[in-house]
C-alpha positions as CSV (number, residue, x, y, z in Angstrom):
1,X,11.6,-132.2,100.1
2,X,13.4,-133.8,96.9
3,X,17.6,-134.1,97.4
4,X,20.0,-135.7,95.4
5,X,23.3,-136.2,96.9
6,X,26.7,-136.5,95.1
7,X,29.8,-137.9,96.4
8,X,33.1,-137.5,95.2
9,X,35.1,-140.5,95.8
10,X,38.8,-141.2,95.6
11,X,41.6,-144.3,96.1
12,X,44.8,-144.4,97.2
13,X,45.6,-147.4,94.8
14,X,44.4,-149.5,91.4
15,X,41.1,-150.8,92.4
16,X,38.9,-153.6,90.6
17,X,35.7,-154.5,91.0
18,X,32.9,-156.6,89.5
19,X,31.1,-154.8,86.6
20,X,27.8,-153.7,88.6
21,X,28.5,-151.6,92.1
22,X,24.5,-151.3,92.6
23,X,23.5,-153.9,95.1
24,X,27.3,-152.6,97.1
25,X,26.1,-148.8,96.3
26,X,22.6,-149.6,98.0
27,X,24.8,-151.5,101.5
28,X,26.6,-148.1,101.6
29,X,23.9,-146.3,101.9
30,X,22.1,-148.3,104.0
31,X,25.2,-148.6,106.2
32,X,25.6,-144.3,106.3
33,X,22.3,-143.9,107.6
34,X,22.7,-146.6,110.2
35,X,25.8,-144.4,111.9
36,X,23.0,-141.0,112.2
37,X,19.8,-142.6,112.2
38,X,19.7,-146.7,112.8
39,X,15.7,-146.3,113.2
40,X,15.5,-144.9,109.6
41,X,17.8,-147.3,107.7
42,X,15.8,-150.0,109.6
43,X,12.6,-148.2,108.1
44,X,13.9,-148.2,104.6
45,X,15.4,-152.0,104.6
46,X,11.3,-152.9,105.1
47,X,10.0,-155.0,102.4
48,X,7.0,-154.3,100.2
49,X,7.1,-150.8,100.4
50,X,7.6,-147.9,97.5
51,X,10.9,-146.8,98.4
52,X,11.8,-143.0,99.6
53,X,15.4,-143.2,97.9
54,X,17.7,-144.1,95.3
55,X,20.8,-145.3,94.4
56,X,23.4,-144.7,91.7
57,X,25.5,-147.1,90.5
58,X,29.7,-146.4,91.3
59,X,30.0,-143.7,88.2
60,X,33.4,-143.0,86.6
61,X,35.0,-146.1,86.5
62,X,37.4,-147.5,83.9
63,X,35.8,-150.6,82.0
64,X,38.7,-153.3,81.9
65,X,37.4,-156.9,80.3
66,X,34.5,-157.8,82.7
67,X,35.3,-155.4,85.7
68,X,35.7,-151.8,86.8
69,X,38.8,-150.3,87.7
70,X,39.3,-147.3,89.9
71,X,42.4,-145.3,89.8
72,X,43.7,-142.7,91.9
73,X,44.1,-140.2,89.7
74,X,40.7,-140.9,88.4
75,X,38.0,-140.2,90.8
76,X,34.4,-141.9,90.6
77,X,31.2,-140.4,92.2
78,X,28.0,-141.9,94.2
79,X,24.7,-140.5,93.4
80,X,21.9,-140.9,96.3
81,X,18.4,-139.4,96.1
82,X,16.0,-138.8,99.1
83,X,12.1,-138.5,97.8
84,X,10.7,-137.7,101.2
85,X,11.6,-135.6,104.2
86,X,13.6,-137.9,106.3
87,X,15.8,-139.2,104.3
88,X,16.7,-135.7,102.5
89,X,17.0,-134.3,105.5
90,X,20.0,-137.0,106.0
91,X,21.0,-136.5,103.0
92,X,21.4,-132.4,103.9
93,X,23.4,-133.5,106.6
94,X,25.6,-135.3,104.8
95,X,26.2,-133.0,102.6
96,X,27.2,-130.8,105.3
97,X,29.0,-133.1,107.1
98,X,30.0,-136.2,104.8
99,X,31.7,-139.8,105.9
100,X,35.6,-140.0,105.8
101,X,34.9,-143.1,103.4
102,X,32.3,-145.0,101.7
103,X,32.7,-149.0,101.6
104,X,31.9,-150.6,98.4
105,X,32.7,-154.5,97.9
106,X,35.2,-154.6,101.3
107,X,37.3,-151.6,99.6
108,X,37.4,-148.6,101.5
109,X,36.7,-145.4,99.1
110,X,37.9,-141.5,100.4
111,X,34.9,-139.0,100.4
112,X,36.9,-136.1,98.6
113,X,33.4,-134.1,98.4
114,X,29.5,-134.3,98.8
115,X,27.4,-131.8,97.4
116,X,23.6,-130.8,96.6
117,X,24.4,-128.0,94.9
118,X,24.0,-128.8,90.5
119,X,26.9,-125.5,90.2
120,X,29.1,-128.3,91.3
121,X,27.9,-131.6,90.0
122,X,25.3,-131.6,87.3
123,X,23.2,-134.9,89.2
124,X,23.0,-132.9,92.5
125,X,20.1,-130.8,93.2
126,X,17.5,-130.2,95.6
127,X,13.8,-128.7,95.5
128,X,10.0,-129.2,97.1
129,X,7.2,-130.9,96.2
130,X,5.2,-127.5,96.1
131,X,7.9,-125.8,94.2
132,X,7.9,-128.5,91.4
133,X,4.1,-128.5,91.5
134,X,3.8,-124.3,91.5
135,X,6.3,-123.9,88.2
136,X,4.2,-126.9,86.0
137,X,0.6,-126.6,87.2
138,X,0.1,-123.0,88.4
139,X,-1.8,-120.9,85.4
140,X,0.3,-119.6,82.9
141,X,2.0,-119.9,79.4
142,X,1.1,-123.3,77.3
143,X,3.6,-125.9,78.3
144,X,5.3,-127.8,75.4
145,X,3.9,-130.7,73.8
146,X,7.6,-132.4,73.7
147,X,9.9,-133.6,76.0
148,X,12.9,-135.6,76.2
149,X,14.9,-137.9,79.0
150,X,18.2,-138.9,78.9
151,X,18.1,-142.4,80.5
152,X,22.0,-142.7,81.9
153,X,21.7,-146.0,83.8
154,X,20.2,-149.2,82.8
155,X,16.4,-149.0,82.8
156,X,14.1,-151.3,82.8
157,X,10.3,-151.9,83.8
158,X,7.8,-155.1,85.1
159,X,5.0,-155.3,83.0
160,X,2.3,-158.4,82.8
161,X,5.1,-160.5,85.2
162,X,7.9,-159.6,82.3
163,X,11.0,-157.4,82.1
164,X,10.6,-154.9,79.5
165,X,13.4,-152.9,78.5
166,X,11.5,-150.2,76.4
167,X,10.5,-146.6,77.7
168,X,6.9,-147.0,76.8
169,X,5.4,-143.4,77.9
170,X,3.1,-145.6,80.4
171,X,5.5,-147.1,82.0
172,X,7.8,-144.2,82.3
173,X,5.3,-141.7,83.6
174,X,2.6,-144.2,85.4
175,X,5.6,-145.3,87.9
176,X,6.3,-141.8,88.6
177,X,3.0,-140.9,89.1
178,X,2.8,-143.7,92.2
179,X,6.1,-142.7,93.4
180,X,4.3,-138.8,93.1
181,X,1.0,-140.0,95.0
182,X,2.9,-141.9,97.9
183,X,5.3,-138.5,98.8
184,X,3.9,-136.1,97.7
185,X,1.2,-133.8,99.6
186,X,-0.3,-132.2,95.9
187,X,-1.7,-135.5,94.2
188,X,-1.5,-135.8,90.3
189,X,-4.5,-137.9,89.0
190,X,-3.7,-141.5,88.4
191,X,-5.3,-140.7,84.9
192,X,-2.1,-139.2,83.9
193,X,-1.0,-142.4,83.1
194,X,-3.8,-143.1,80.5
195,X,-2.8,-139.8,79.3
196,X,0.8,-140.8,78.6
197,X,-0.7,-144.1,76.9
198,X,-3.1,-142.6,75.0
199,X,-1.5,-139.3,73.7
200,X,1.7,-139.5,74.9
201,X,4.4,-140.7,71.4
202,X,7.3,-141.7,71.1
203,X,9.0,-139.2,68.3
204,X,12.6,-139.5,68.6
205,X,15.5,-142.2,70.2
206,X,18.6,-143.8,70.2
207,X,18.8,-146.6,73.2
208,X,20.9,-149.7,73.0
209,X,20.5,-152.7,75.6
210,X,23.0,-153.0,79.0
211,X,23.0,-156.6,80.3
212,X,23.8,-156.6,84.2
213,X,24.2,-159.2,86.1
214,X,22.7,-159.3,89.2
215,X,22.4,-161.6,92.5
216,X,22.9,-165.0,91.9
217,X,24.9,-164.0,89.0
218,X,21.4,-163.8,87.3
219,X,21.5,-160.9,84.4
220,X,19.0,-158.6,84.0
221,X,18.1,-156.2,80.6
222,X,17.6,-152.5,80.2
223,X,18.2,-149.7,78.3
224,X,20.2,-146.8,77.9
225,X,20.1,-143.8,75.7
226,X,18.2,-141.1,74.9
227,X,14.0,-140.7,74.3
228,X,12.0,-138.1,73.0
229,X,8.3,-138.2,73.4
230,X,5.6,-136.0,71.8
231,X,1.9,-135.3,72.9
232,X,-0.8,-135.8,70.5
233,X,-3.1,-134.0,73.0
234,X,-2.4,-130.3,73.4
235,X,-4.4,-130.5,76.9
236,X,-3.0,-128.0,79.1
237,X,-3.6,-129.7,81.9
238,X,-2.4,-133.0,81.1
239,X,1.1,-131.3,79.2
240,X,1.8,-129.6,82.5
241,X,1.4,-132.9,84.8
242,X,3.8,-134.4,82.3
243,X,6.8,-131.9,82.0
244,X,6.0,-131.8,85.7
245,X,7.0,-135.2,85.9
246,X,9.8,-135.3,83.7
247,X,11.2,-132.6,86.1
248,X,10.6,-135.7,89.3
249,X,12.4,-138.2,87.1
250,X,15.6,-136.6,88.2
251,X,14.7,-137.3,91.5
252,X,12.6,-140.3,91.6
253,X,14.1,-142.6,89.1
254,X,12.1,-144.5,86.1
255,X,11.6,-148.1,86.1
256,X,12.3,-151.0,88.7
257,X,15.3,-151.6,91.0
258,X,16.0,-147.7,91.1
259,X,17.4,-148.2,94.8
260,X,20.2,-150.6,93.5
261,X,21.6,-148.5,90.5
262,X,19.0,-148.9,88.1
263,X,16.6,-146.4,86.3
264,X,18.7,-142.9,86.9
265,X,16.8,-140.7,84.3
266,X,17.2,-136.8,83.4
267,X,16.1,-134.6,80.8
268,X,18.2,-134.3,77.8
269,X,20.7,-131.3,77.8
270,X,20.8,-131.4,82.0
């Protein structure tokens, strides 16, 4: 099961906060599942493991100088995805039956609304596995050799012990075929990321560069922006694992540090 969970968030009065929520976004979450399911947050606060969830960083905030500013008559939104079944099936809960507030950075914020349903929020949704996998790889027409993500949060990648801030088509769709292969229980071939190297092009884009500064008031690099890629192999095969995984993106994030507000990717027009 594949969940992504918006919350609607409101304040009572003028806000400020520093100018990246995704380390406090990632403690919120973390703290929610604690109240329903302390054994599961415990599980997901585990080092060295490929992590069944993301966060968002605090969206619809005012930029003022170096901070965020929320305002009440503004309201901002959370964005949490669940890439396996226990944590979407928390997340399902929570949709039915959200927190009164959400705690980011010692400031209480009102949950107006929390919703899985895309009708009401275009980053909410929810699907299977098997129902990704039946509309990309079951037989039928040619899938198209093009595609094209919209990469809406600062993105970035860990190549060779580096930070690259470039969606090469390896990086982008060889991390999502490991995040594929750990949760999922169809496999996509590992050679899918040779694939992406090999044929895979990038055709189209317009990115810029987001400097965030993380712990330690260390910054960290990405990108933002949009990215069109184009096939060089019309391989039906290959095409289809590829859309397929553009289609996971939504849900699994691109890139490193996706559970701390990093990496939230779509496709274009979504």
């Amino acid at each position: 099961m594949l969940t992504s969970l918006v919350l609607t968030l409101t304040t009572a009065r003028v806000l400020t906060f520093p100018p990246h929520l995704g380390r406090a976004s990632h403690a919120a979450f973390l703290h929610i599942i604690s109240h329903t399911d302390p054994d599961l947050a415990e599980q997901l606060h585990a080092p060295n493991q490929q992590r069944p969830f993301t966060c968002s960083n605090v969206w619809g905030l005012r930029r003022r100088g170096h901070s965020l500013v929320m305002e009440p008559d503004r309201p901002a939104f959370l964005r949490y995805t669940g890439l396996n079944a226990k944590v979407s099936h928390r997340l399902r809960q929570l949709a039915q039956d959200p927190p009164a507030h959400v705690e980011i950075e010692g400031d209480k914020l009102l949950v107006q609304q929390a919703t899985l349903d895309p009708a009401t929020h275009p980053w909410a949704g929810q699907t299977g596995y098997e129902e990704l996998a039946s509309v990309h790889l079951l037989p039928g027409k040619s899938p198209p050799r093009r595609v094209e993500l919209e990469f809406a949060a600062p993105t970035a990648f860990r190549s060779g012990g580096k930070t690259l801030p470039l969606p090469l088509p390896d990086l982008v769709y060889g991390g999502l075929v490991e995040k594929w292969n750990e949760f999922a229980h169809i496999a996509v071939s590992g050679e899918a990321r040779r694939f992406a190297e090999e044929s895979m092009a990038i055709n189209r884009y317009k990115l810029s560069t987001r400097a965030i500064t993380a712990k330690g008031k260390s910054v960290q690099i990405g990108f933002v922006g949009h990215c069109r890629y184009i096939a060089l192999n019309q391989d039906r095969y290959w095409l289809s694992v590829i859309q397929l995984l553009s289609d996971y993106a939504f849900y699994a994030g691109v890139g490193y540090q996706t559970t701390r507000g990093m990496g939230q990717v779509r496709r274009s027009g979504k």
